[in-house]
Every structure is written in structure tokens, then in C-alpha cells.
C-alpha positions in Angstrom: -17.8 -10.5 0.6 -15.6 -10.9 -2.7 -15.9 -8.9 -5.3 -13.6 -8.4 -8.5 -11.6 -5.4 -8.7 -12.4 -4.4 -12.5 -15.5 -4.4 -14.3 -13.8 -5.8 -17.1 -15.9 -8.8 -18.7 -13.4 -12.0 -18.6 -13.4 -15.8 -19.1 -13.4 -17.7 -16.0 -9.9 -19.4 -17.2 -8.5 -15.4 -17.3 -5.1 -15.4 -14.6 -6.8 -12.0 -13.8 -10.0 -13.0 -13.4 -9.4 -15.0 -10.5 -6.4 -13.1 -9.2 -8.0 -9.8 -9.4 -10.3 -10.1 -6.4 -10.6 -8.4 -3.2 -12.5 -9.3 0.6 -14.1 -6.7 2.3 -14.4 -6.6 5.8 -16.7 -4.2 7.5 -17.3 -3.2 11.3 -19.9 -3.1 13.3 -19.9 0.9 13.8 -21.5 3.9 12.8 -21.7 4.7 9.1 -18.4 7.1 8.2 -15.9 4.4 9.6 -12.7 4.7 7.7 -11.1 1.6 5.6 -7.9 0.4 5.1 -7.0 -1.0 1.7 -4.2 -3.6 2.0 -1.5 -5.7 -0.2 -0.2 -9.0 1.0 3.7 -9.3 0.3 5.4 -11.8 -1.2 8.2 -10.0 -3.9 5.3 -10.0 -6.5 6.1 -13.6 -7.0 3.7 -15.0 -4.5 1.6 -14.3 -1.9 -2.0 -14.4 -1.6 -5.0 -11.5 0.0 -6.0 -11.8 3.4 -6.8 -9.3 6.0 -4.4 -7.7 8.1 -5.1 -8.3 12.2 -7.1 -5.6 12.7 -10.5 -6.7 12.9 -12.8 -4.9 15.2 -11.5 -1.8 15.1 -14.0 0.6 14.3 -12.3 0.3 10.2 -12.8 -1.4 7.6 -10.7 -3.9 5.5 -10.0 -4.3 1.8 -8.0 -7.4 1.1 -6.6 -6.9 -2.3 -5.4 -9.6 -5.0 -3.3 -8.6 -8.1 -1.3 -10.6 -11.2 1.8 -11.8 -9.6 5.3 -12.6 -11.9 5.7 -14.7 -13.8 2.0 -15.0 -15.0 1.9 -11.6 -15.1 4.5 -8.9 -16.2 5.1 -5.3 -14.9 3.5 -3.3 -14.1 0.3 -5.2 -13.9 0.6 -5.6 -10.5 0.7 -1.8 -10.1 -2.8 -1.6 -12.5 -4.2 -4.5 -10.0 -3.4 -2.4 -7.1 -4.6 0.7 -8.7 -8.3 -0.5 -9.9 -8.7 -2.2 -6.5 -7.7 1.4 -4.8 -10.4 3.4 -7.2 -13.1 0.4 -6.3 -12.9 1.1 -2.8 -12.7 5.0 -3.4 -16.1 4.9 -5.3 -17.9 2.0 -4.0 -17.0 1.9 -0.1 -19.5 4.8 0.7 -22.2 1.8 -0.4 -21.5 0.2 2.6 -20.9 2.9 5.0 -17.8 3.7 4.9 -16.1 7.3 4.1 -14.4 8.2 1.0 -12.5 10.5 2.5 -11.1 8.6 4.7 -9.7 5.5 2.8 -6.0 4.3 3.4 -3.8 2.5 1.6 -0.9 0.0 3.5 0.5 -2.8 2.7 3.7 -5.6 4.2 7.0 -5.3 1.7 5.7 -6.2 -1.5 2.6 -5.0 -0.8 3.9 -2.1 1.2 5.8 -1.1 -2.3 2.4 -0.7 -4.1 0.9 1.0 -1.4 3.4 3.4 -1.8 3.4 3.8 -5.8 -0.1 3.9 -6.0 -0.3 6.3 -3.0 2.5 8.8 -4.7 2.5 8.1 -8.0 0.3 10.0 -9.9 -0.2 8.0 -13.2 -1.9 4.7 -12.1 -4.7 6.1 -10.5 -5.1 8.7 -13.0 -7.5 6.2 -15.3 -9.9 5.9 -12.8 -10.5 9.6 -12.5 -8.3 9.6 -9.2 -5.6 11.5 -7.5 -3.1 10.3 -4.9 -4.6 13.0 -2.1 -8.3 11.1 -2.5 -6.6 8.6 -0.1 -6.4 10.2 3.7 -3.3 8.5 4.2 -0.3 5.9 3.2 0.9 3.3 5.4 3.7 1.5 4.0 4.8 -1.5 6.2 8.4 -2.4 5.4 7.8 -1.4 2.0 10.8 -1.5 -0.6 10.8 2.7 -1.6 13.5 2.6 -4.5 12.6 0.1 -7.6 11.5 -2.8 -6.1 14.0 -6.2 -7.0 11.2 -8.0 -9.2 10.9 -5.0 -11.3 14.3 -4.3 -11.6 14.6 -8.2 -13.1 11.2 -7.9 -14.9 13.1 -4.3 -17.0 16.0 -6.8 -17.6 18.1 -5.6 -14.8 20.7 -8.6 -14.3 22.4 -7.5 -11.1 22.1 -7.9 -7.5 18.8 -7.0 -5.9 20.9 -4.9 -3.5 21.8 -2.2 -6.1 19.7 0.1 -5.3 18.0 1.8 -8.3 15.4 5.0 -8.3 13.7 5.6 -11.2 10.1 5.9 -12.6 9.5 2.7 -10.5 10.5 4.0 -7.3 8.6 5.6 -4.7 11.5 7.6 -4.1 11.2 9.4 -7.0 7.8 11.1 -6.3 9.0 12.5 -2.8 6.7 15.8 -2.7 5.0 17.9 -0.2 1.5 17.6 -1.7 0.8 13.9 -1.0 -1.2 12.6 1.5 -0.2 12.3 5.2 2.6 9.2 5.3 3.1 6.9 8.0 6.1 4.2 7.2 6.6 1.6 9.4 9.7 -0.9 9.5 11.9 -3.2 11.7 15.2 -3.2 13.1 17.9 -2.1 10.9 20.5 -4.7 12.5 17.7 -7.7 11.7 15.6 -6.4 8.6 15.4 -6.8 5.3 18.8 -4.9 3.7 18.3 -1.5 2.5 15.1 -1.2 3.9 15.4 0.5 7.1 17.5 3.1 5.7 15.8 3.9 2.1 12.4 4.6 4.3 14.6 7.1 6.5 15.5 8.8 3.5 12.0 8.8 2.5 10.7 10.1 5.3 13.7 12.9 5.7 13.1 13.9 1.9 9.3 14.8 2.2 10.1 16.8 5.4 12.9 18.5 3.8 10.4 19.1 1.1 7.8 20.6 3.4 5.7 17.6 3.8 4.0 18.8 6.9 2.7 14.8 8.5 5.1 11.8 8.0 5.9 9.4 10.7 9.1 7.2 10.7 8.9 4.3 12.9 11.6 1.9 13.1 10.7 -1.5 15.5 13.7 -1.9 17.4 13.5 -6.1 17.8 11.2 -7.0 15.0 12.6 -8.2 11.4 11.0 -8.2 8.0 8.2 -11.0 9.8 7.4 -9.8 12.8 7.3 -6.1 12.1 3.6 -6.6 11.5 3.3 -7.0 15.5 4.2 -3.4 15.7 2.6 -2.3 12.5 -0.6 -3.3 13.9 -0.3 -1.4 17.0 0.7 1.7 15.0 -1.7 1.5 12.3 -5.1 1.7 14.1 -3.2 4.9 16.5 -2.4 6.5 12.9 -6.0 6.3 11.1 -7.3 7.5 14.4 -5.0 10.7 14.7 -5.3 11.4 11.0 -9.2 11.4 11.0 -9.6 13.6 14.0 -7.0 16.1 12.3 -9.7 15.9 9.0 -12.6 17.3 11.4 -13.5 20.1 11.9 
């Protein structure tokens, strides 16, 4: 099923009428399955929605598209990622799924929105939502200072290794009251640079802030790639463990 991910009336020819679309996936289970909203990676420069491999898995999946640079400048991306987040929030029950139990992952690009829309207050704050509607964040090799593209989009003209944490960085909204995190990357000898180590401090930050259910999982033998092999072993264990902790 496709559906768009605003209501907003647009020509056909609008970028964000064609890019702002999402699949839905659903199982063949029990009404009050959980979902699993996801981004695609690709910097924000590329990239295209599709389903992570986790079909037929008790959850459902939300395969999200958003405005990519240079059609589209920041932070409509994060706005894309938002709406798309609210849609399944208020719709998903509609087709049997749980509200309360929606996540929200995503692979580096994508695992950077999941992350911002996840901790970041303000971008789900127009559609009448809070970060702790979602039951959980799954960042997969997600970039958790200011992501590179954004960095260049604010005029930043130096290397995409500087690391820089400011309103754009997950990072910055480290707190206790967020939803249960689970951030998932590769090996740190073979990954992407940086990324390995800003998602340790992530993950020691929130427990030194009395964040009471993060998980750190570094893939010893997968890179940037192929750390979705182990992300989708992890992933399904995660929704599973978090749900059963929601019950009563």
C-alpha cells in the first residue's frame, strides 16, 4: 500500500509530492502487532524507501520517503521524517497495529533521523506528538553529532570528520526521559569514521543521565554495509523485549 505522508494538497509535478510517500507492510498476526517505521540511508543525497528484511515477523513496516539535498534543503528531510512518524502514530491502529507500540530505526542516514525525530522534541511537536509516543528508537549506524550534509547545507566548509554537536545533533538531546534506545553499529576498525565511537558516547551519556534501557551493540566484523546483517537479527529481539516490558 502507498500512501503519502502529508495531507497537504500538491501538484503532481511537486519534488514532495512524489518523494514524500511511504509502503506499508503488514503481517499476518493478531491485531496489536507493533510496527517499525524506517529511513533508507544514503547521506540525504540519495537513496530511495524500501523495507528493511524483516518481513514476517509478527511487525509491521513503514517504508518512509523524504526530500533529499539538493532538491530539497534542511531540514526538510527532518519534516519528511516527522509527518511520516505522526502518520503511522495516528493511522496504524486502522490497520491493526498498536500505537503504543510503534518504533522508529533507520541505516546511517536514515538512522540519523530516526534518532532526531526520536529525541528531538520540536519536529514532532506540529503533529500533536512527543518523542515518548514512540515505544522505542533503533538507530542503525546512525551519524549522532550533526550529520555531514547538514553541516554543508548551514555553510559549514570543512571536513565532514569535524565533528560538530549542536541543535542538529542527536547528541544534544541526551536525556533520561526518552524512549527506550537500542543503537546498533559495526566494527570500529572497518566502519564508517566517528561512528562507532559518537554512539558509545551516546549510549554512555543517557546512562550517566539515568536513562534506565539503552543497548550498545557494536558488530565486530560487519562495516557501514553489512551491519544491517546484524541489525536485523537484533532488531526483531529488541521490539520483542521492549513490548513484553510494556505489559502488564
Amino acid at each position: 500500500m502507498h500512501y503519502r505522508s502529508s495531507d497537504a494538497e500538491l501538484p503532481r509535478e511537486d519534488y514532495r509530492y512524489t518523494q514524500c510517500q511511504l509502503d506499508l507492510y503488514l503481517p499476518d498476526a493478531e491485531p496489536g502487532f507493533p510496527t517499525l517505521i524506517y529511513f533508507h540511508g544514503g547521506g540525504l543525497v540519495g537513496g530511495k524507501r524500501h523495507f528493511p528484511d524483516l518481513k514476517n515477523k509478527g511487525i509491521a513496516l513503514v517504508a518512509v520517503g523524504y526530500r533529499l539535498s539538493p532538491k530539497a534543503d534542511c531540514p526538510a528531510f527532518l519534516e519528511d521524517a516527522a509527518a511520516a512518524t505522526a502518520w503511522t502514530l495516528d493511522h496504524i491502529e486502522g490497520f491493526g497495529g498498536d500505537p503504543a507500540k510503534v518504533f522508529i530505526s533507520g541505516h546511517s542516514a536514515g538512522g540519523y533521523l530516526s534518532a532526531m525525530v526520536g529525541m528531538d522534541p520540536r519536529w514532532l511537536a506540529p503533529f500533536g506528538h512527543v518523542p515518548n509516543d514512540l515505544a522505542g528508537l533503533i538507530p542503525v549506524s546512525g551519524q549522532v553529532s550533526t550529520h555531514f550534509t547538514v553541516k554543508k547545507l548551514r555553510g559549514d566548509t570543512q571536513s565532514q570528520y569535524r565533528v560538530v554537536v549542536d541543535e542538529y545533533a542527536p547528541l544534544t538531546y541526551a536525556s533520561a526521559d526518552l524512549p527506550p534506545i537500542c543503537l546498533i553499529v559495526g566494527d570500529r576498525e572497518i566502519e564508517y569514521k566517528n561512528r562507532v565511537e559518537e554512539n558509545d558516547l551516546l549510549a554512555t551519556s543517557l546512562r550517566n543521565l539515568g536513562h534506565e534501557q539503552v543497548e550498545f551493540h557494536e558488530m565486530g566484523g560487519l562495516n557501514h554495509g553489512t551491519v544491517l546483517k546484524g541489525a536485523y537479527i537484533i532488531i526483531p529481539d529488541f521490539i520483542k523485549r521492549t513490548v513484553e516490558r510494556q505489559s502488564p
